[in-house]
Backbone as JSON Lines, residues from 0, in Angstrom:
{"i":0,"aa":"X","n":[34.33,-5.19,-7.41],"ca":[34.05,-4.1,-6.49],"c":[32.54,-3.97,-6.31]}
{"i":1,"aa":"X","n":[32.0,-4.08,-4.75],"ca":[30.64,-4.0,-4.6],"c":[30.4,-2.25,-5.17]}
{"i":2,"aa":"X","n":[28.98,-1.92,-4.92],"ca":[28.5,-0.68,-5.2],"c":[28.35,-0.11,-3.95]}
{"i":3,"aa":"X","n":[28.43,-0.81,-2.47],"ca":[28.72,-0.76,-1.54],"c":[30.03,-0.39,-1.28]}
{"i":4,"aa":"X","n":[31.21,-0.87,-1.85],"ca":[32.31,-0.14,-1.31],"c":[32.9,0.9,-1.69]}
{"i":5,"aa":"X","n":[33.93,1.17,-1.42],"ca":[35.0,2.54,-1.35],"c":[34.55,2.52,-3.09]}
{"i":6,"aa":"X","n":[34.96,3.99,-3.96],"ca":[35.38,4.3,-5.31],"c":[36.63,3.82,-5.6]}
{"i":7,"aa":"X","n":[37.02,3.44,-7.05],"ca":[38.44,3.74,-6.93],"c":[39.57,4.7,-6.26]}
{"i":8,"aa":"X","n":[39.49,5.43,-5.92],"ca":[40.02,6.14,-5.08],"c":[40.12,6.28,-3.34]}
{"i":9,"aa":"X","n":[39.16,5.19,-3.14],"ca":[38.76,5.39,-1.89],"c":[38.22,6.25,-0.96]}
{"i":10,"aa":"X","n":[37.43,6.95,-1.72],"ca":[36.86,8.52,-1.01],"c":[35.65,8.04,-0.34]}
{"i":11,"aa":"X","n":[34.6,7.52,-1.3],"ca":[33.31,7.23,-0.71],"c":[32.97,6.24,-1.7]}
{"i":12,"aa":"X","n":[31.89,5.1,-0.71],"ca":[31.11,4.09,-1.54],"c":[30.2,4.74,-2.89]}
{"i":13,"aa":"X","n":[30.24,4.15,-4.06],"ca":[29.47,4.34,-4.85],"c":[27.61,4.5,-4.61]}
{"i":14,"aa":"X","n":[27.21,3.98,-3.81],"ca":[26.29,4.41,-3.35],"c":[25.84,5.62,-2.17]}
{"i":15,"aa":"X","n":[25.53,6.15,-2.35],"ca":[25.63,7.25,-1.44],"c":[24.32,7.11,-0.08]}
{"i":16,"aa":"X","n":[23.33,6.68,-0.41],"ca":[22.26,6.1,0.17],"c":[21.55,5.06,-0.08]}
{"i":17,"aa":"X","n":[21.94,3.87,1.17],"ca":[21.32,2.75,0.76],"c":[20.02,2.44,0.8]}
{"i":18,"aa":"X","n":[19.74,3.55,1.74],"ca":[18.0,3.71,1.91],"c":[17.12,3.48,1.08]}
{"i":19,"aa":"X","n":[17.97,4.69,0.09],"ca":[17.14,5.5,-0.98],"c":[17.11,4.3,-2.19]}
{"i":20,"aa":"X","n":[18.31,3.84,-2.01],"ca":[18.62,2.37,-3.57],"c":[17.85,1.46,-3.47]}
{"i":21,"aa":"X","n":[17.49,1.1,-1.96],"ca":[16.95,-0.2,-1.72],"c":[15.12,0.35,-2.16]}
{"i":22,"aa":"X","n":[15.1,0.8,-1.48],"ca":[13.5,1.46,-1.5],"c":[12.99,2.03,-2.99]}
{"i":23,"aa":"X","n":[14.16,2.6,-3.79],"ca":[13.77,3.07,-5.16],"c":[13.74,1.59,-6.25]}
{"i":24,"aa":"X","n":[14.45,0.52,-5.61],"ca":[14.87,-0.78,-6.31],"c":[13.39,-1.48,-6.36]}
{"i":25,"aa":"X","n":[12.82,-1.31,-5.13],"ca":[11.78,-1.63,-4.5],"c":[10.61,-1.65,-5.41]}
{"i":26,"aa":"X","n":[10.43,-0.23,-5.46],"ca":[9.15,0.77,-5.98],"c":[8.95,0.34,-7.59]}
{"i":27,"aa":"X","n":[10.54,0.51,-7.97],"ca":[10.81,-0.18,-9.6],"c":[10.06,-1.82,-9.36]}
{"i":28,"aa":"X","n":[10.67,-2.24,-8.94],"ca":[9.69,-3.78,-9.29],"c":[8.85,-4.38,-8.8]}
{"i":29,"aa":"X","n":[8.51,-3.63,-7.75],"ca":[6.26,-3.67,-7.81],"c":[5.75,-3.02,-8.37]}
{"i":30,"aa":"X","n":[6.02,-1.78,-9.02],"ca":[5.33,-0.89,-10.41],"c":[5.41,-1.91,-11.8]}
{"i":31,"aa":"X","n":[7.1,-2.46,-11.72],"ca":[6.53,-3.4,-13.33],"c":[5.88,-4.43,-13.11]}
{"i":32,"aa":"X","n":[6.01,-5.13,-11.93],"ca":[5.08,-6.3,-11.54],"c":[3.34,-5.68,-11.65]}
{"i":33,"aa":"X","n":[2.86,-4.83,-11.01],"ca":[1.94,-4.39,-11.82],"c":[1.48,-4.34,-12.94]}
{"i":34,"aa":"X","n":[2.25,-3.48,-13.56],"ca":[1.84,-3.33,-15.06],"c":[2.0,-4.58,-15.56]}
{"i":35,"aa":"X","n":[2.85,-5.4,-15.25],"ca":[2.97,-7.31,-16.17],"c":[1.48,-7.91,-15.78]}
{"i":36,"aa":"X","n":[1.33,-7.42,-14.8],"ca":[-0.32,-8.25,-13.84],"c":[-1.23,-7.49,-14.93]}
{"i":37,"aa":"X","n":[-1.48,-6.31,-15.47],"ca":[-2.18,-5.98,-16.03],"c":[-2.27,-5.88,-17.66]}
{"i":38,"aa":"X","n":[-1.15,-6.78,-17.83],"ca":[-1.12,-6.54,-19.23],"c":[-2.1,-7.12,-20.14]}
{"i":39,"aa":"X","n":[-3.29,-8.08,-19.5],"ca":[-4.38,-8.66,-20.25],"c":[-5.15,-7.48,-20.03]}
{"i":40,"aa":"X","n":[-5.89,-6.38,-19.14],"ca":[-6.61,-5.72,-19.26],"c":[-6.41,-4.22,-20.47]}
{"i":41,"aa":"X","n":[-7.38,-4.12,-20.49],"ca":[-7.83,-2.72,-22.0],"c":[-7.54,-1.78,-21.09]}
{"i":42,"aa":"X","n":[-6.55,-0.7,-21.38],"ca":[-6.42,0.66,-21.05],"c":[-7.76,1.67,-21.3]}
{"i":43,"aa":"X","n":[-7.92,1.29,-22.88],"ca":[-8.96,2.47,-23.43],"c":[-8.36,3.82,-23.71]}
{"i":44,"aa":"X","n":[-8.85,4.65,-23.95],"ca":[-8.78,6.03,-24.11],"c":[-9.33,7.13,-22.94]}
{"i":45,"aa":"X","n":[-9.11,7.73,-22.87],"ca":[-9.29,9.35,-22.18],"c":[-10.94,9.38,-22.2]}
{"i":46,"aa":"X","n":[-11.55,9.07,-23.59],"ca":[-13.06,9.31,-22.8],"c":[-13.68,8.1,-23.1]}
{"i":47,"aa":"X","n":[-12.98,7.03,-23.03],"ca":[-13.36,5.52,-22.49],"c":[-12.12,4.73,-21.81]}
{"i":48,"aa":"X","n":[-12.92,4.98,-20.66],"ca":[-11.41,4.39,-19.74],"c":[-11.69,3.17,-19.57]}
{"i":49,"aa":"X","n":[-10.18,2.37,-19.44],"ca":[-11.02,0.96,-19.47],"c":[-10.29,1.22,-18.24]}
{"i":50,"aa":"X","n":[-10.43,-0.99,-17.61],"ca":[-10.45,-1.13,-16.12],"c":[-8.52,-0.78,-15.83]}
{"i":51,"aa":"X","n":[-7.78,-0.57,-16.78],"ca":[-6.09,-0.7,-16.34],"c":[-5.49,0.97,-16.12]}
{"i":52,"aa":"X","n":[-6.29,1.6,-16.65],"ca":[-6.02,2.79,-17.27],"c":[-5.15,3.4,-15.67]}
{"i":53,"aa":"X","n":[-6.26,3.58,-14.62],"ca":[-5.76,4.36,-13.62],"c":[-4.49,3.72,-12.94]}
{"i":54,"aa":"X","n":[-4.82,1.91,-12.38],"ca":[-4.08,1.55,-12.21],"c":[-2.23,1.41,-12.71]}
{"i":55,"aa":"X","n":[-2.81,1.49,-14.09],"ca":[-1.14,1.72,-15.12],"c":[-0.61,2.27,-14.85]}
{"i":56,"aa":"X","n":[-1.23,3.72,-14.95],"ca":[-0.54,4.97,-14.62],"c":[-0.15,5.05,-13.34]}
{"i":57,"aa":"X","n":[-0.6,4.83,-12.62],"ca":[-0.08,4.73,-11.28],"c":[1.25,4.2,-10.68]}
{"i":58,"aa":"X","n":[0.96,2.85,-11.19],"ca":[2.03,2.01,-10.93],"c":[3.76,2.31,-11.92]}
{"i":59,"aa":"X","n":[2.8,3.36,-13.22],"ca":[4.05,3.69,-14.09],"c":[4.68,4.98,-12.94]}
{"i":60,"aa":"X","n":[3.83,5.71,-12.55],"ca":[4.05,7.23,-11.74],"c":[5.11,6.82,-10.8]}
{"i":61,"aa":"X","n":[4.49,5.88,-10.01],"ca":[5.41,4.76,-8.55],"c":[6.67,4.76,-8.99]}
{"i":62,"aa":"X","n":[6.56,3.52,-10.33],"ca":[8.2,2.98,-10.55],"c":[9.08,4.96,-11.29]}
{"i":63,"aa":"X","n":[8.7,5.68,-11.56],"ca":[9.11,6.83,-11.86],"c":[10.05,7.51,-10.72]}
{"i":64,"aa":"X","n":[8.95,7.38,-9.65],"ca":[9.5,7.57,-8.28],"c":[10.49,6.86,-8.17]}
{"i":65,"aa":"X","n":[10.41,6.05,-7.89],"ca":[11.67,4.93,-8.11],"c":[12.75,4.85,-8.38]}
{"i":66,"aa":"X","n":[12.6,5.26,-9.73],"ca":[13.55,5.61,-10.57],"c":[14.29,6.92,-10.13]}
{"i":67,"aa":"X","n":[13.41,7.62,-9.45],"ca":[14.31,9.18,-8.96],"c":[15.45,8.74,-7.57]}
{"i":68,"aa":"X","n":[14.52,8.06,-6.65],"ca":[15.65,7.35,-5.86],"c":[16.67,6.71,-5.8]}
{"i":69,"aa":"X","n":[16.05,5.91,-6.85],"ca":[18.04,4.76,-7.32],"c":[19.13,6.47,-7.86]}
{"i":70,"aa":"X","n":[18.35,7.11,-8.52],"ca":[19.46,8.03,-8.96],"c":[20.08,8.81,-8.12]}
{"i":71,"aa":"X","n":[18.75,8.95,-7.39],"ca":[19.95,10.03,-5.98],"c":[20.37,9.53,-5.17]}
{"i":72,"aa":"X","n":[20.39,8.08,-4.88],"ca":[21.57,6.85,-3.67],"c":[22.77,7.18,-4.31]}
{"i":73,"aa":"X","n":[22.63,7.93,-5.77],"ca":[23.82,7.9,-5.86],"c":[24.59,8.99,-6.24]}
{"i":74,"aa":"X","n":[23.82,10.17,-6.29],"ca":[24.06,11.81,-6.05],"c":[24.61,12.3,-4.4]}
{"i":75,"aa":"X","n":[23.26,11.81,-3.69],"ca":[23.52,12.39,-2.55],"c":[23.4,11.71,-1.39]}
{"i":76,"aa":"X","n":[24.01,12.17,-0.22],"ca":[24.56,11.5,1.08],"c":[22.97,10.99,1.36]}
{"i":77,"aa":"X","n":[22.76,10.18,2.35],"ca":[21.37,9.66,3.33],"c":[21.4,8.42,3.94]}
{"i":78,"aa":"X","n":[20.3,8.05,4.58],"ca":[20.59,7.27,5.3],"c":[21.09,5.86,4.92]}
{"i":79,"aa":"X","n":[22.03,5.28,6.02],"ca":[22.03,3.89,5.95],"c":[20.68,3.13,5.98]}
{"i":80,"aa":"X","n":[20.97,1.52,5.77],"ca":[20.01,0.6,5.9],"c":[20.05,-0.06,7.11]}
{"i":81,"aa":"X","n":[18.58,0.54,7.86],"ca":[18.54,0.0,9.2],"c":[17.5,-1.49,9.38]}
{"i":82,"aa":"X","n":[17.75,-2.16,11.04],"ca":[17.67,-3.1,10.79],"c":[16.04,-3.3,10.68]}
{"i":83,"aa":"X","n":[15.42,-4.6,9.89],"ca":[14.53,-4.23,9.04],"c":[13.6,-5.1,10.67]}
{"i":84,"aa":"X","n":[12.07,-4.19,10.52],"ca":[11.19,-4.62,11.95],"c":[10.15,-5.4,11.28]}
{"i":85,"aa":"X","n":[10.02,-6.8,11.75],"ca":[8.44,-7.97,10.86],"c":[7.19,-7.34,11.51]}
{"i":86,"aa":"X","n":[6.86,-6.68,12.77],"ca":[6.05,-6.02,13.23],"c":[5.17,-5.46,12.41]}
{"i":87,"aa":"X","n":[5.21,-4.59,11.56],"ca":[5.01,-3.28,10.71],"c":[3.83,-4.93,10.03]}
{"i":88,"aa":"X","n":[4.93,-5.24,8.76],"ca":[4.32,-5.76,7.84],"c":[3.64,-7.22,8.37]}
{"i":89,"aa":"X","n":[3.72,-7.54,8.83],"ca":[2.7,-8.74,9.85],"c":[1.54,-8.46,10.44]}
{"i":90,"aa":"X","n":[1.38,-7.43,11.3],"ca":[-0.14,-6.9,11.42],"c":[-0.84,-6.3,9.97]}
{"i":91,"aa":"X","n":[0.22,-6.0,8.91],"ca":[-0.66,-5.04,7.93],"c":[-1.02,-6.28,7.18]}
{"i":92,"aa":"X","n":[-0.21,-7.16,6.81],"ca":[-0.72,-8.48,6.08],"c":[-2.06,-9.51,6.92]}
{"i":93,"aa":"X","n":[-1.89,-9.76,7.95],"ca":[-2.66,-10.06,9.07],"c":[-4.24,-9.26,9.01]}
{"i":94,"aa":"X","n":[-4.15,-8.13,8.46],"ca":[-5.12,-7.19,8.38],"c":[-5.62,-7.27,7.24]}
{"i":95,"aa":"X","n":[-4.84,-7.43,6.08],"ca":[-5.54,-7.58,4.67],"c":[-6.31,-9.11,4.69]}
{"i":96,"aa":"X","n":[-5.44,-9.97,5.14],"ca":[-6.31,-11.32,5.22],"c":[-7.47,-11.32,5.77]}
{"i":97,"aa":"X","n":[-7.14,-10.66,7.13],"ca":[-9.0,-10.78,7.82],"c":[-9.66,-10.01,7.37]}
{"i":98,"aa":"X","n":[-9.43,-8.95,6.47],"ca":[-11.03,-8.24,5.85],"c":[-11.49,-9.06,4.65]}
{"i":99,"aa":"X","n":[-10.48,-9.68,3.98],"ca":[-10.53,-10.77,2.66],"c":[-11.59,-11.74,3.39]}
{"i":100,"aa":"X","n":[-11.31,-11.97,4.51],"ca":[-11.83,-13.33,5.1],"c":[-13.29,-12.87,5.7]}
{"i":101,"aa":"X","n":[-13.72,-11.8,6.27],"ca":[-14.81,-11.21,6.54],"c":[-15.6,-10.8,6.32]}
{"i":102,"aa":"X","n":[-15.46,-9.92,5.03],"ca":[-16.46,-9.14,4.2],"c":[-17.26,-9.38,3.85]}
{"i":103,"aa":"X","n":[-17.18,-10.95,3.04],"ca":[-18.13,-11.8,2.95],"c":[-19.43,-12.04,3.46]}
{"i":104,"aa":"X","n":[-18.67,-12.29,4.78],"ca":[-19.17,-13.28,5.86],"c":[-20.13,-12.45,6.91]}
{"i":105,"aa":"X","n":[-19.32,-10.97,7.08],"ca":[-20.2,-10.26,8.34],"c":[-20.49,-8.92,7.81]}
{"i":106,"aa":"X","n":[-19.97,-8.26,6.46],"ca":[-20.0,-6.9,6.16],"c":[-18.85,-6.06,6.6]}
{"i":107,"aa":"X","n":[-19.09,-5.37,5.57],"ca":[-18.25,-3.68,5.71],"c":[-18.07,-3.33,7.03]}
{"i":108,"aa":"X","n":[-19.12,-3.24,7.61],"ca":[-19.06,-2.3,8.88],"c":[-18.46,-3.46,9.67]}
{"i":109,"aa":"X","n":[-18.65,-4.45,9.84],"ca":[-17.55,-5.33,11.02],"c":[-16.23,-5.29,10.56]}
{"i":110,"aa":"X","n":[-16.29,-5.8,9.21],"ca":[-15.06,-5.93,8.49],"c":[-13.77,-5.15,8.83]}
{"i":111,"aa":"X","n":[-14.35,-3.63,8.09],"ca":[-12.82,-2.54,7.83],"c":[-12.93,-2.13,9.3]}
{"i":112,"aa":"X","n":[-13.53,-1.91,10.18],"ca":[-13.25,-1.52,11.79],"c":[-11.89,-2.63,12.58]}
{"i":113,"aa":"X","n":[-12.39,-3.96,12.16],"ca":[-11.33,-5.07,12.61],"c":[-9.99,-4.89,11.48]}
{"i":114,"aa":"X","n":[-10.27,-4.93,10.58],"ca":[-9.02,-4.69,9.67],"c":[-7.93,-3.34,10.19]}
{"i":115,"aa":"X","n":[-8.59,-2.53,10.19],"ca":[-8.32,-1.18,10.48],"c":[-7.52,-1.11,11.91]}
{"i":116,"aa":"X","n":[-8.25,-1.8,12.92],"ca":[-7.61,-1.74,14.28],"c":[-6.48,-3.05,14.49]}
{"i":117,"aa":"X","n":[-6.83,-3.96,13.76],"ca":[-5.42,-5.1,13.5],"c":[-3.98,-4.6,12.73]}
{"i":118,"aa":"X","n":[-4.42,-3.42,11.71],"ca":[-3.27,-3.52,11.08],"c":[-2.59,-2.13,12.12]}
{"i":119,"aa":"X","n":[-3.3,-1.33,13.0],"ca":[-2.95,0.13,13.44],"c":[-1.9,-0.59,14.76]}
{"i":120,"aa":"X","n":[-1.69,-1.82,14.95],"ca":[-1.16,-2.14,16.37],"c":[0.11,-2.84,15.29]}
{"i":121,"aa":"X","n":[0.68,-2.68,14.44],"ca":[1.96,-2.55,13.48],"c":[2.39,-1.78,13.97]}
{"i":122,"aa":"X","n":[2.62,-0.77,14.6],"ca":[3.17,0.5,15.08],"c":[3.07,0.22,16.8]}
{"i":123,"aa":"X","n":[4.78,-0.15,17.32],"ca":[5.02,0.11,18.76],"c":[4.06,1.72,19.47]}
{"i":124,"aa":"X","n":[3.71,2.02,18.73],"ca":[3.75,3.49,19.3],"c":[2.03,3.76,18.93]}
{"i":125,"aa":"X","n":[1.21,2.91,19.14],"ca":[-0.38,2.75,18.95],"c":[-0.98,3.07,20.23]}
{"i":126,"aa":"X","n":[-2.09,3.82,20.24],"ca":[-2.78,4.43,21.42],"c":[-4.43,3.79,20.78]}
{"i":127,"aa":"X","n":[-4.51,2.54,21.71],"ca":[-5.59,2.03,21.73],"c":[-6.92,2.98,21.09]}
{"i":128,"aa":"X","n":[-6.91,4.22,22.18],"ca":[-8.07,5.47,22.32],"c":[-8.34,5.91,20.65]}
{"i":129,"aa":"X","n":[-6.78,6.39,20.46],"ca":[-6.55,7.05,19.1],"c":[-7.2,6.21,17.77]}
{"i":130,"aa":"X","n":[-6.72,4.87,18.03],"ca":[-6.68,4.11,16.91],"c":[-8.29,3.47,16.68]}
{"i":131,"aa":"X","n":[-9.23,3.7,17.97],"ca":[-10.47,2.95,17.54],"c":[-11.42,4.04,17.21]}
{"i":132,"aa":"X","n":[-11.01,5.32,17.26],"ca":[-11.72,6.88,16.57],"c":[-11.47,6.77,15.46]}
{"i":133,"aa":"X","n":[-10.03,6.86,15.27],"ca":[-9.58,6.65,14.01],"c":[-10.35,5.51,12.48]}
{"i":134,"aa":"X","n":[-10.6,4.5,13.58],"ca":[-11.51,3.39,12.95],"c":[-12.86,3.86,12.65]}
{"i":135,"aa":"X","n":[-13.72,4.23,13.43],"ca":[-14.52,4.48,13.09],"c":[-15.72,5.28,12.49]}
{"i":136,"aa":"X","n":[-14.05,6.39,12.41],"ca":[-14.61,7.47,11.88],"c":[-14.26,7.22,10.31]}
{"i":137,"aa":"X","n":[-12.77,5.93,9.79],"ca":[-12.76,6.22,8.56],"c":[-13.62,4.68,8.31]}
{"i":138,"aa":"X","n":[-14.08,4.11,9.1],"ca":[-15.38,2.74,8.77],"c":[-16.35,3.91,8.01]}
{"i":139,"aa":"X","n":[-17.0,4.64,8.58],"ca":[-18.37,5.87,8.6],"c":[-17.63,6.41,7.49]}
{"i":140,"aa":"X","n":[-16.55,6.92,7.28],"ca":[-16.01,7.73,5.87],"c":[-16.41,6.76,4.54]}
{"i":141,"aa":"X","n":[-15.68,5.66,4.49],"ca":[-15.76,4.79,3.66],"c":[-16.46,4.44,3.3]}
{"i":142,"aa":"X","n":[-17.39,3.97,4.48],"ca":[-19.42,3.47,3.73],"c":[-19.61,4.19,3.27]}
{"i":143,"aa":"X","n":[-19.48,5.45,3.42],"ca":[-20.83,6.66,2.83],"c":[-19.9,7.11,1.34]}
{"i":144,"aa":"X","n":[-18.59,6.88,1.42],"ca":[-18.37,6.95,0.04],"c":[-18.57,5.68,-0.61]}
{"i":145,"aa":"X","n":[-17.84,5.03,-0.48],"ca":[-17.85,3.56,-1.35],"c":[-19.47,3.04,-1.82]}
{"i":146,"aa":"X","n":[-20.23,3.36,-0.9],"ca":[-22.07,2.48,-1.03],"c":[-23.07,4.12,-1.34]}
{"i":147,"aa":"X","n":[-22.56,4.94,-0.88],"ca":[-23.63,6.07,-1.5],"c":[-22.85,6.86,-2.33]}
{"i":148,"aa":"X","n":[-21.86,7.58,-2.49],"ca":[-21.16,8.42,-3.71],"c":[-21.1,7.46,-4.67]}
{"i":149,"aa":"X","n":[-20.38,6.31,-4.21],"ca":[-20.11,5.67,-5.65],"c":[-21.09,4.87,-6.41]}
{"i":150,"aa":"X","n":[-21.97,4.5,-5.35],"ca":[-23.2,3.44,-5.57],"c":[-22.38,2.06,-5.61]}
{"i":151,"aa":"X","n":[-21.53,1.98,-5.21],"ca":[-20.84,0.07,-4.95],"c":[-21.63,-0.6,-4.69]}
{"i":152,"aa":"X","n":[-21.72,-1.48,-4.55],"ca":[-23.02,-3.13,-4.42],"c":[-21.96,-3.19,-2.72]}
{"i":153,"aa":"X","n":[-21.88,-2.87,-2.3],"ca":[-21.2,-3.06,-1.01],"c":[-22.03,-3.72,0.16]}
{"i":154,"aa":"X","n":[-21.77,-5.03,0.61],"ca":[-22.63,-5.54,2.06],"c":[-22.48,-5.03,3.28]}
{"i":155,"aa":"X","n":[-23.44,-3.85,3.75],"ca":[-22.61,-2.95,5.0],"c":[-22.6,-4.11,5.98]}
{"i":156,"aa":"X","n":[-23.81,-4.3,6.23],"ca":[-23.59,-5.1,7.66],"c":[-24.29,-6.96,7.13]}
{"i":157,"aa":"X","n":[-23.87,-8.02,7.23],"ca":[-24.33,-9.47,7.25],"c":[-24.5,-9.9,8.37]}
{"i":158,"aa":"X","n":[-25.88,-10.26,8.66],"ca":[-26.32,-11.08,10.36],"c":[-26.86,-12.1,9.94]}
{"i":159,"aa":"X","n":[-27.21,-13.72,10.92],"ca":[-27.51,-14.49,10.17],"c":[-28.88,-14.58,9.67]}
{"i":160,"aa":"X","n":[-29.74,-13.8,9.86],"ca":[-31.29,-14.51,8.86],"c":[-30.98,-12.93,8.21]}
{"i":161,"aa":"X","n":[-30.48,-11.69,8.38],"ca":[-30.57,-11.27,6.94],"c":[-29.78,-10.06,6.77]}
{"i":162,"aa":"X","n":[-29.4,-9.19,5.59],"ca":[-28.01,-8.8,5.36],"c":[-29.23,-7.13,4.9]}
{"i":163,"aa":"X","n":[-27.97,-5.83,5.98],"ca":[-28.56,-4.59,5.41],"c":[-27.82,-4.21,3.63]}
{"i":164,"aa":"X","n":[-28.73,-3.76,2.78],"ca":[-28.14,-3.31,1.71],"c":[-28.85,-2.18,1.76]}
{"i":165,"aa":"X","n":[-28.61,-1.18,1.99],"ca":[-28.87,0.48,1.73],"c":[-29.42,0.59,0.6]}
């Protein structure tokens, strides 16, 4: 008997939402895939954090989530599993590659503006206008945190005879 079909009784499938199973199934094993990716790095302590610490927790918080969903696919009614769109995750992957591939090469400020407006056209429902404000107001957010709050070694802009570092 799938977990998909009828109960013994035939009242209702054992799953109640496949949404919720698939997506909580999900969350569970890119949170432990995480934490397995990080299991060479030092956690540390509370007032020496090492480099895994935030990430751990995070990814433990995620699969938690996770874990709340598989339980209620099978408490309570919700949605079916609809059919799945490559759109979405093709511009967003498409987008992580070209800032990987750029940053390098031309800086921050060319970089996350092109990243940013490649991955925002994933969405049928993108307004050119919307999406290049959107860019460049969180390009301008990001520099000024990432290279002045945080002090990052960050390359804003690379031209060829010579590169701004703030």
């Amino acid at each position: 008997m799938s977990l998909l079909n009828r109960d013994a009784q035939g009242s209702r499938p054992a799953i109640r939402s496949p949404q919720n199973f698939v997506a909580g199934a999900f969350l569970i094993f890119a949170a432990a895939f995480v934490v397995f990716m990080l299991s060479g790095l030092p956690q540390g302590t509370l007032r020496a954090m090492g480099p895994a610490m935030v990430p751990r927790w995070t990814a433990i918080g995620i699969g938690l989530g996770g874990a709340v969903l598989v339980v209620l696919s099978f408490l309570k009614e919700g949605e079916a599993l609809e059919r799945w769109q490559l759109r979405g995750p093709i511009f967003v992957l498409a987008s992580l590659i070209l800032f990987a591939v750029t940053i390098r090469s031309v800086g921050f400020l060319v970089a996350a503006p092109l990243s940013m407006f490649t991955a925002g056209f994933g969405s049928r429902e993108v307004r050119p206008v919307e999406l290049a404000i959107f860019t460049v107001a969180m390009t301008v957010f990001c520099a000024v945190v990432f290279r002045f709050v945080l002090n990052q070694p960050l390359p804003l802009l690379i031209l060829p005879a010579f590169s701004i570092q703030f």
